[in-house]
N, C-alpha and C positions, 0 to 999 in steps of 0.2 A: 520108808524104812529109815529109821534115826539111827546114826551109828555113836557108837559112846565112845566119847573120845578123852575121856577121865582114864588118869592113870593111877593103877589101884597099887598104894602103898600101904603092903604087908609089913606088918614089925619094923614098923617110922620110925620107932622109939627105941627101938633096941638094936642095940651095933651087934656085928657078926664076929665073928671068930677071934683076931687078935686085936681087932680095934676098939677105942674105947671114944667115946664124946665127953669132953671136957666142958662143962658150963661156965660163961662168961656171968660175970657177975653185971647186975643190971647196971645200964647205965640213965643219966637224966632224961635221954632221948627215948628211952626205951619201953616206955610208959606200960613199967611193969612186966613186959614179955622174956618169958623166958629163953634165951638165945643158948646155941650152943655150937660148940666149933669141934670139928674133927680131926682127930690125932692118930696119923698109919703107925702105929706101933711095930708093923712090918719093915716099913722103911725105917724107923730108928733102929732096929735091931740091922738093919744091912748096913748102916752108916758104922756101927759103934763096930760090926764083926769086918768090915773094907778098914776102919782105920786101925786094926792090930793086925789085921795083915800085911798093908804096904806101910805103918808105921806112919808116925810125924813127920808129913814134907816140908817143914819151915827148920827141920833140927841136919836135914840131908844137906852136906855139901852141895856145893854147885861145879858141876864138870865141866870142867876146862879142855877146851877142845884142843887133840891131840894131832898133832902134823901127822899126813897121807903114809903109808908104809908104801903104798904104790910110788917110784916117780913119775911124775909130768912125764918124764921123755920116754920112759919104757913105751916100747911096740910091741907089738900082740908077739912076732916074733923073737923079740927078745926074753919075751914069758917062756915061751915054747920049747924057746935053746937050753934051756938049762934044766936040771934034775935038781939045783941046789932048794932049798928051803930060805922060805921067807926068814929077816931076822926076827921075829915074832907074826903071832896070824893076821891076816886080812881081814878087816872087818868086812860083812856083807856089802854093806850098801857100798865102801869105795869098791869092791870088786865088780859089782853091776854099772855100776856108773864105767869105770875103764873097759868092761866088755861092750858097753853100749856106747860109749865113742868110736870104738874099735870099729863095732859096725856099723855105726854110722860112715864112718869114711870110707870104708869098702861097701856101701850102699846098698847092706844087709839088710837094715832097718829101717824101718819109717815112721 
């Protein structure tokens, strides 16, 4: 029993959907063959619709990191004591970071 192990290439020549094959123009080596390169015209289009959404990042400021609203010496307890409001919010991450030392020292966490 021979099994055929050719792989049958339907429409070689013809690209699908949004893509197109661009023809390289011959070169010395190429001893006349016509060669040709593929262009995802899908992915240019995600390129060109990502950068009007998040904009030119070479034009964006650079953020300058801002001092902790938490201090260093606040205790979990001295969170707790008071009903006052932060002088502005908390960002997440310092918030998790000071709940996760917290527990760590009371041997919450591991």
């Amino acid at each position: 029993m021979e099994i055929d192990t050719k792989i049958p290439h339907f429409n070689k020549e013809r690209p699908k959907g949004n893509c197109t094959v661009a023809n390289k123009p011959n070169t010395p080596g190429d001893n006349g063959a016509n060669t040709s390169t593929f262009v995802n015209q899908g992915a240019l289009k995600w390129d060109e619709s990502r950068k009007k959404w998040v904009g030119d990042q070479s034009q964006k400021p650079v953020k300058v990191p801002k001092d902790p609203i938490l201090s260093w010496s606040l205790t979990y307890d001295d969170l707790l004591s008071t009903n006052d409001p932060f002088p502005e919010p908390v960002p997440l991450p310092e918030m998790v970071d000071f709940l996760v030392d917290i527990w760590h020292d009371e041997g919450l966490f591991d």
